[in-house]
C-alpha positions in Angstrom: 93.1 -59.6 -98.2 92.6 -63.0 -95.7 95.2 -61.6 -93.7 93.9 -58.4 -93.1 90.6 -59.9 -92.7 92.0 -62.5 -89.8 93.9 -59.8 -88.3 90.7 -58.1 -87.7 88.8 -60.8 -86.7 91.6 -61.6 -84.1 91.7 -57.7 -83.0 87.9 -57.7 -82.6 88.0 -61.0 -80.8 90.7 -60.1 -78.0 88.6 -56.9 -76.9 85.6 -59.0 -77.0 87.8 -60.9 -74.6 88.8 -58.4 -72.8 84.9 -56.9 -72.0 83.4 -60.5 -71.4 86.5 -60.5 -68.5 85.9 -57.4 -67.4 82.1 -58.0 -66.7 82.9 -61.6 -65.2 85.0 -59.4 -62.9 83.0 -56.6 -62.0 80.1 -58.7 -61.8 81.2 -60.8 -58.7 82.4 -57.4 -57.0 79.3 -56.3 -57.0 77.6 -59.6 -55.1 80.1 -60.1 -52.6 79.8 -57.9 -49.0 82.3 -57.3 -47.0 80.3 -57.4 -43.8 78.0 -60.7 -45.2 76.1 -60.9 -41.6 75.0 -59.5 -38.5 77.8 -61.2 -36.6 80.3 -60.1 -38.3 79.0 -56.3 -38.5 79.0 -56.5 -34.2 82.7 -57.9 -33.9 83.2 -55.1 -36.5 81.4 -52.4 -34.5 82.8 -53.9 -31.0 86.3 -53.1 -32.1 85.7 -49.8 -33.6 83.6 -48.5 -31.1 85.9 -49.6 -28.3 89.1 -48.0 -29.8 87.2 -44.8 -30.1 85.2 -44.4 -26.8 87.2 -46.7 -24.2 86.0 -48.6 -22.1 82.8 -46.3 -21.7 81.0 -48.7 -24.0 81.8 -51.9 -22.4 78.6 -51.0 -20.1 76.4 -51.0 -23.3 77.0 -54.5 -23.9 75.2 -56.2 -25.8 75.2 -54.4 -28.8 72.2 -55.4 -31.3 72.4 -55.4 -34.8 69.6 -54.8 -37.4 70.0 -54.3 -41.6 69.3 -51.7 -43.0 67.7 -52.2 -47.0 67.9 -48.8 -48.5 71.3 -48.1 -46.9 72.7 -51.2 -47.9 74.1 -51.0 -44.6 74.2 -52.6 -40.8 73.3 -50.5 -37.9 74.6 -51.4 -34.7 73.5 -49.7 -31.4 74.6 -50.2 -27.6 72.2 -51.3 -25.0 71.6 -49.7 -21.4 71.7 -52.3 -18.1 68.6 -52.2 -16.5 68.8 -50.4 -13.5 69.0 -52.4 -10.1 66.7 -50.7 -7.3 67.3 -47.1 -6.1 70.1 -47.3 -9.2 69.8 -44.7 -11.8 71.7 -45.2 -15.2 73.2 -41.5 -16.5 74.4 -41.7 -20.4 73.4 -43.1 -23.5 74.5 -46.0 -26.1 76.8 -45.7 -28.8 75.6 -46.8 -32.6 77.3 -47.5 -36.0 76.4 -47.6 -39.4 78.5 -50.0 -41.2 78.1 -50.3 -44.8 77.1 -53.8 -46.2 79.2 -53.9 -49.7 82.7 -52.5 -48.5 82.7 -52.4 -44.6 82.7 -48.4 -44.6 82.1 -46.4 -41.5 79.3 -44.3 -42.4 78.2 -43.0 -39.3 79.2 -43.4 -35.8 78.1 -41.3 -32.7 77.3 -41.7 -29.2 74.5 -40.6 -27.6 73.5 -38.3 -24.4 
């Protein structure tokens, strides 16, 4: 009757284990970000913007970053020059949404 007892105990003990572990782990996934900062979401957005528009972007230079709370996410958006006298500027500025938690693209466009 002990033995079947301290099998039990050991059985209930191990998946104890075993939750306590899994909550330690799933726990710290949910507190780190993949994109921590605003730096890190531009050098992010720089190289995906680039590969997908070309050089077109390079005029929208530099991009500004701001966070996003209820998206959980960065938004990053190109900038126009300012125009030099009798210059006009055609075009607009590119923007990404880059979420916080796994560094997903959740929106990218470029305006007109």
């Amino acid at each position: 009757m002990n033995r079947k007892l301290i099998f039990l105990l050991c059985i209930v003990s191990i998946l104890f284990a075993g939750n306590i572990i899994q909550f330690i782990w799933n726990s710290s996934q949910l507190f780190s970000d993949a994109v921590p900062n605003e730096e890190t979401a531009l050098l992010i957005a720089e190289a995906v913007l680039g590969s997908v528009y070309g050089e077109d972007t390079l005029y929208t230079k530099p991009y500004s970053g701001t966070y996003d709370r209820i998206r959980n996410a960065w938004i990053i958006t190109g900038n126009l020059p300012e125009p030099t006298e009798g210059q006009l500027i055609n075009g607009g500025v590119p923007e990404i949404v880059i979420g916080k938690r796994d560094g997903k693209i959740l929106k990218m466009y470029h305006g007109m």
